[in-house]
C-alpha positions, 0 to 999 in steps of 0.5 A: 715839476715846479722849480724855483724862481727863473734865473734869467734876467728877462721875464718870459710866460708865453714861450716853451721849449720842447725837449726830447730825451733820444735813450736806447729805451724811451724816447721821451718829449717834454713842454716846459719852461722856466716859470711853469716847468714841465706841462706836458710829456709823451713818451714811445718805446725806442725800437733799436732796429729802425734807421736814422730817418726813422728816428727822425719821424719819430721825434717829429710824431713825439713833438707834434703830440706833445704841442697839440696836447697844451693847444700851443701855437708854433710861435710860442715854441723856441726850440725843439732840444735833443739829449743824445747818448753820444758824441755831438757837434752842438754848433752844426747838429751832427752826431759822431756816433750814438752806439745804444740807438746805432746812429753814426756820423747823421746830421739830426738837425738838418733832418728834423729841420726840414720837417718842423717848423722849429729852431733844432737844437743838440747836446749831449744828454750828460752834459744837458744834465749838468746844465739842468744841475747848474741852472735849475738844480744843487748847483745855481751857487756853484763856480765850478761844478761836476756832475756825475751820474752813475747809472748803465754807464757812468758820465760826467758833465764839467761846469768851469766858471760858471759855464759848460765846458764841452773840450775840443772836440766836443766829448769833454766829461766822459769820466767813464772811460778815464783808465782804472785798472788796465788789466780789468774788464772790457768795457764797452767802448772796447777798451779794458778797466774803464771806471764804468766798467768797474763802478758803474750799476752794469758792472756791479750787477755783473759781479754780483752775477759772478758771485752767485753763479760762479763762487756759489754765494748766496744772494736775495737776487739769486731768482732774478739771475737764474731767470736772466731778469735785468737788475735795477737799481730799485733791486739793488736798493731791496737786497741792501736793505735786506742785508745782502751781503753779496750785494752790499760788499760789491756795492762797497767795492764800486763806492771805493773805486768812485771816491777814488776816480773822483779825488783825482779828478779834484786834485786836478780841477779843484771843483767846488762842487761835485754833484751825483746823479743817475739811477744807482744814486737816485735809489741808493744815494742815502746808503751810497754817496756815504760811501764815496765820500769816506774814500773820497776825502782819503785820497783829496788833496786838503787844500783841494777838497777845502770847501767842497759840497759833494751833494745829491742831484734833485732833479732827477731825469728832469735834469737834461730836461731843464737843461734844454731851457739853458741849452736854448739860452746860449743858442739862441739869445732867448730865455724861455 
């Protein structure tokens, strides 16, 4: 895709940078840079059974592609970005622990370092996401912005003053595991009434589920249920459209309880922006994001919420990706 004018001071047309998307499905690598954007992507499927090291070969194999395919020489790639699923130490390169692709404690830039000719660089993927948000997407005006993307899970990304803002211990922004209701449902970091466990595309297909199986209740995803087909967001988007209203009460329900989490956490940090993203906004966001503002601006502070844009991401999953090139910048001192 085409984005708009570099924001960088510095004009750059020869340098790229590789960014690698390592999700528990796809692990997709994409060429881009900030004035042609995206000029090459290769794509394999995740096999969760393979080790670290093999993951590694992977992205090495993934990268070798996607340079070959644009006839690029090593001096015009900057950097090799990967948006990992989990806990990272950007700065050293280790990853803490990526439950969805069974990685613990693995230092992934050293290992990919060794084999490629590259600057390795990490990040977390939501937060590569709100880098992509605040530089390339909605958010360019913003001071103070949070991503939110709501998908398999729900994550967020914190942009203070016009920067990322990573915490302590490097796992600011995990919104999703903020605590909703004590005695609700296990979620999966173990824990019970996480706001993904309740909000998230997982949980509202899990009630849905619940609905039809064990309530009885008609719904237009009665067929897909009885076959064990996983429900996606597009699935979602059909029943409502179609009037379901299993469907679209649960989906009322999971809005609810976003406009909810997301006053509170604007009473506590006064965002000027909150941008959404992920899959279920993506396909729902004209039916959904009505839905939690109306149960946003109940429960936000008047002064809080003065002046505050709660929009759509535009970017879509090339986010994170346009996050790499910001990513880069403050790494390396180079814009792309």
């Amino acid at each position: 895709m085409q984005i708009p004018k570099k924001i960088w001071s510095e004009k750059v047309e020869d340098k790229y940078i590789i960014s690698v998307d390592m999700g528990g499905t796809k692990m997709l690598a994409s060429v881009l840079n900030s004035q042609k954007g995206i000029i090459s992507k290769a794509k394999i499927s995740t096999d969760l059974d393979k080790t670290p090291n093999d993951y590694v070969k992977d992205i090495a194999s993934l990268v070798k592609t996607v340079v070959d395919d644009v006839g690029l020489s090593q001096t015009q790639i900057v950097s090799v970005c990967l948006g990992v699923p989990g806990s990272v130490n950007p700065y050293t390169g280790h990853i803490g622990i990526a439950p969805n692709l069974g990685i613990k404690n693995f230092n992934v830039k050293n290992s990919l370092e060794k084999i490629l000719p590259y600057k390795v660089l990490i990040e977390n993927d939501v937060n590569l996401g709100a880098l992509g948000i605040k530089h390339f997407g909605v958010g360019k005006d913003a001071k103070n912005l949070l991503a939110v993307f709501i998908g398999t899970g729900i994550g967020g990304g914190v942009i203070i003053n016009g920067e990322l803002y990573r915490g302590s211990n490097f796992v600011a922004g995990e919104i999703g595991h903020m605590l909703v209701d004590k005695n609700g449902p296990k979620c999966g970091c173990g824990r019970k009434g996480c706001f993904e466990a309740l909000a998230s595309r997982t949980a509202i297909v899990n009630n849905i589920i619940k609905d039809v199986k064990k309530n009885k209740k008609k719904s237009l995803l009665e067929k897909q249920i009885k076959a064990n087909e996983r429900i996606k967001s597009r699935a979602l988007l059909n029943a409502v459209q179609k009037g379901d209203k299993v469907v679209i009460n649960r989906m009322k329900e999971a809005a609810q309880i976003t406009g909810q989490v997301l006053s509170s956490i604007q009473n506590l940090m006064n965002f000027d922006m909150i941008v959404l993203g992920g899959g279920v906004i993506e396909a729902l966001g004209k039916f959904y994001i009505p839905l939690i503002k109306d149960e946003f601006y109940k429960h936000a502070l008047e002064d809080s919420s003065k002046n505050l844009k709660i929009v759509q991401s535009k970017l879509g999953d090339d986010a994170a990706i346009f996050g790499g090139i910001a990513l880069t910048k403050e790494f390396l001192g180079v814009d792309v």
